[in-house]
Every structure is written in C-alpha cells, then in structure tokens.
C-alpha positions in Angstrom: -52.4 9.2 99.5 -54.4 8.4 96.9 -57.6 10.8 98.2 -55.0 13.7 98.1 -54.0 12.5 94.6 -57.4 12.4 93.5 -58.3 15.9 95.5 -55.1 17.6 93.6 -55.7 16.7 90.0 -59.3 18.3 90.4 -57.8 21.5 91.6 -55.1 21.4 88.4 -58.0 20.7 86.6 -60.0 23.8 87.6 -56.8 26.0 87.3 -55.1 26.0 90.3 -52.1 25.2 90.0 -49.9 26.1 92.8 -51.3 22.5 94.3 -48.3 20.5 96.4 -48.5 16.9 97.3 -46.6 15.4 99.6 -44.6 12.8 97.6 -44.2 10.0 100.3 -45.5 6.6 99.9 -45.2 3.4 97.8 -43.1 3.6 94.8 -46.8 4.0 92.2 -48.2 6.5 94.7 -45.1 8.5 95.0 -44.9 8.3 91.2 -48.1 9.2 90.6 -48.2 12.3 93.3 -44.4 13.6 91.9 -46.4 13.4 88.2 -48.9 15.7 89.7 -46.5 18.1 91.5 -44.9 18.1 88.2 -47.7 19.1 85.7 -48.9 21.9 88.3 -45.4 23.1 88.1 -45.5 22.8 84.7 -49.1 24.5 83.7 -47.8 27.8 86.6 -45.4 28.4 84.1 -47.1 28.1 81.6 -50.2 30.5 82.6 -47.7 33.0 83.6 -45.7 33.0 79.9 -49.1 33.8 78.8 -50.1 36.4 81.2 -46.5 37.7 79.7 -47.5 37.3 76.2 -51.0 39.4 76.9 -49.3 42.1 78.0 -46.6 42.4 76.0 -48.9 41.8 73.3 -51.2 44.3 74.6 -48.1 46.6 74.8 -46.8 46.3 71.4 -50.6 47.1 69.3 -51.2 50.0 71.4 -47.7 52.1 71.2 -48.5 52.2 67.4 -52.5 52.6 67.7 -51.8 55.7 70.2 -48.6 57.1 67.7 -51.1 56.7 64.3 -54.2 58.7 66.3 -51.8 61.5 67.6 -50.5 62.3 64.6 -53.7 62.0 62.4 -55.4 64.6 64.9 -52.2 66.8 64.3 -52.5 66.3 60.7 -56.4 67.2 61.2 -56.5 70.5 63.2 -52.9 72.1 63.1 -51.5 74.7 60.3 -48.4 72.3 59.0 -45.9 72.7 56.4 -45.8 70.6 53.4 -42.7 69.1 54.8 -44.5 68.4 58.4 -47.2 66.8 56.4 -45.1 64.2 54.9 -43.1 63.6 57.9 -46.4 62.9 59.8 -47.8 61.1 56.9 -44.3 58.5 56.9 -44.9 57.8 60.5 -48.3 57.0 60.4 -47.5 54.8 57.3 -44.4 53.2 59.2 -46.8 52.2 61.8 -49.5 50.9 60.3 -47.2 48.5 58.4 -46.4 47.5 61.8 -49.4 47.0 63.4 -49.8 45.2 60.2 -46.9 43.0 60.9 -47.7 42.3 64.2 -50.8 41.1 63.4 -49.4 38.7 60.7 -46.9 37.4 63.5 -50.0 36.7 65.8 -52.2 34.5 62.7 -48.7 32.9 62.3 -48.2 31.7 66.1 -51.5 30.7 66.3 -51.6 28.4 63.3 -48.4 26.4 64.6 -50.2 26.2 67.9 -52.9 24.9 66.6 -50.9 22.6 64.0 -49.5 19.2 65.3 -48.4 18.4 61.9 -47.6 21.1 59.9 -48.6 21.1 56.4 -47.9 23.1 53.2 -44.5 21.2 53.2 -42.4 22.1 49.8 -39.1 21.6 48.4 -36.7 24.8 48.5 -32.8 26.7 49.0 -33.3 27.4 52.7 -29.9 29.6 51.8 -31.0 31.5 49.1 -34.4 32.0 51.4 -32.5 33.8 54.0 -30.2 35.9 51.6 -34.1 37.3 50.0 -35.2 38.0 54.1 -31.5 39.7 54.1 -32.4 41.8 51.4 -35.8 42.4 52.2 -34.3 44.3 55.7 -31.8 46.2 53.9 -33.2 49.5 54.9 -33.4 48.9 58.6 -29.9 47.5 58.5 -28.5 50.0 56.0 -30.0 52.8 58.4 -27.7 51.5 61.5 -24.7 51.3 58.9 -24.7 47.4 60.1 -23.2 45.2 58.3 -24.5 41.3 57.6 -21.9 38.6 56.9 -23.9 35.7 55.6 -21.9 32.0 54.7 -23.7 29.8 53.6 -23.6 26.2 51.6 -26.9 25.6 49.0 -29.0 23.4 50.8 -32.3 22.1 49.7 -35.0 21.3 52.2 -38.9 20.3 52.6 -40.8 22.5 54.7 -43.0 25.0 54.8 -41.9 28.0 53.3 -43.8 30.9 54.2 -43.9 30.0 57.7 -39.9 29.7 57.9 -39.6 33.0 56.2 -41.7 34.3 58.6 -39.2 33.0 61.3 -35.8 34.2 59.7 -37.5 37.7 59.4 -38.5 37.7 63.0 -35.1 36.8 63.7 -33.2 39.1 61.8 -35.3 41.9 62.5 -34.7 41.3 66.1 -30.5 41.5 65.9 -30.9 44.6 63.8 -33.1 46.1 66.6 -31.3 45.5 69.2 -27.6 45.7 67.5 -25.4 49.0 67.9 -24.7 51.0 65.0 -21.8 50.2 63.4 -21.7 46.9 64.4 -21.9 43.6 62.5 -24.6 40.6 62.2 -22.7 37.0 61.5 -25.7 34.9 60.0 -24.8 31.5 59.1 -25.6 27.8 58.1 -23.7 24.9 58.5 -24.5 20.9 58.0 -24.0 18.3 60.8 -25.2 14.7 60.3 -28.6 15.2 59.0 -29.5 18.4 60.3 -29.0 21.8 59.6 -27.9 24.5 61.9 -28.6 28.0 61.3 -26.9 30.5 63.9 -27.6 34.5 64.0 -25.1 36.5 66.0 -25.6 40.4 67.0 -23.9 42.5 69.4 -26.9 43.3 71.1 -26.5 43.2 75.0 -28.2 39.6 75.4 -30.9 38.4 77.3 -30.9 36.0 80.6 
C-alpha cells in the first residue's frame, strides 16, 4: 500500500490527476491513500476551472478585438455619413473601454491570487462605497429602465478599498446584464454578530 501511495503522489505531482488508490488497509495507510484520492480530486477540478477560465477568457478579449477592427476598416474604406461615423466611432470607443476593463479585472484577480495577506488595508463607509459604484452604472441601469433599491445602515470597515470596489462593480454590472428590462435590483447590507452581509438580488434567470 504504501508503494502505490508513493507511485500516486508522483503521478499528481507530474499532473495527472485522474490517479485512484484503492483505500483499504490499516487506519494511517487508508488515511494517507483517501488524502491522495482526495487532492487528485481536488487539483481535476481545479485544472479544469482553469481550462474554463482560458477560454472564457480567451472568448471575452476577442468579441471586442474582432468588433473594434471591423469597424475601423469600415470607417477606413467605405463612403459613411457623418452620423455613421459617430455611431461607428461610439462602438469602437464602448469597446475599447471594455477590453480595458477586462484587463483591469484580470491584474485584479491575479494580485489576490498571488496575495495571502492582502495589504493596502484602510478605514472607510463600505455603504456609501457601493451607493458611488451605484452611481457610477447609472447609464447601463438607466438604459434597461431598472430600478436599484439600495438599504443600507453606515458602516465603517478596514479593508482594501480599491479592490472591494472593484468587486461591487463586477457585481452589480453582472445583475444589470443579465436583469430584464423593467425589472428591479434589491442591493442591500445588513449587520449580524461581527460581520457584515451584503446581498444583491436580480431577476436574472440564475445559474446552477
């Protein structure tokens, strides 16, 4: 047992990780061989969320890549209207800012990956910092006639700001995206024991 214990942590160690032990034995070998079984499991799943991320990732930089260069070359070689031009010209600007923004989204998971403590820790109104991401969305919101209901004590808390920000407008933008028109986004913040617990509610089909 312990020979196939030893055999299986090399092959998790060169990245194969569909290894399966058989978990018989004393009570430390079966511990140790279940541990292994386990952390294969575990680093499968993990390999394939990022063989998700890639292509989603890979997905989401080239739609706007392949919409900026279409509509430069059409701005290049065709006879457009004034009207046409600017049209052309807002989408190209739209979609730079998001290629932009994904980008920033990127540099920001990677720094928490790499990050076991984070740093850059201030004192701040986590409210009032979500009623500024609110407003900062307005058009996108305003555009699907949504409507944003947020309630909301003052609470002050340490932590780092920019990255948090980062997270409320990832999270917001998300409900407006996928929310109807018409409908309503319930954002709120409530206290229990020494925690704080912040709750965004769309109308948005769901996910599993």
């Amino acid at each position: 047992p312990l020979q196939n214990s030893y055999i299986a942590l090399g092959q998790v160690a060169n990245g194969k990780f569909d290894v399966k032990i058989n978990e018989k034995g004393i009570g430390p070998v079966r511990r140790v061989a279940k541990r292994i079984n386990i952390t294969a499991e575990e680093m499968k799943n993990v390999e394939s969320m990022r063989d998700d991320f890639i292509n989603n990732f890979s997905h989401e930089f080239k739609t706007p890549i392949v919409s900026i260069s279409g509509f430069a070359k059409i701005l290049k070689h065709s006879e457009l209207t004034e009207e046409e031009k600017n049209e052309y010209l807002d989408i190209i600007i739209s979609e730079s800012e998001r290629l932009a923004q994904l980008s920033s989204n990127v540099l920001s998971l990677t720094r928490l990956d790499n990050q076991n403590i984070i740093t850059g820790l201030t004192e701040f109104n986590v409210a009032e910092q979500i009623r500024h991401t609110i407003i900062l969305l307005e058009h996108k919101w305003s555009d699907k006639n949504i409507s944003i209901d947020f309630e909301s004590a003052e609470y002050n808390i340490c932590a780092n700001e920019e990255l948090l920000n980062q997270l409320w407008i990832n999270i917001l933008d998300n409900a407006i995206k996928f929310s109807p028109e018409d409908s309503e986004i319930i954002v709120g913040v409530i206290k229990k024991d020494d925690s704080l617990i912040f709750t965004f509610a769309d109308s948005g089909k769901g996910m599993d």
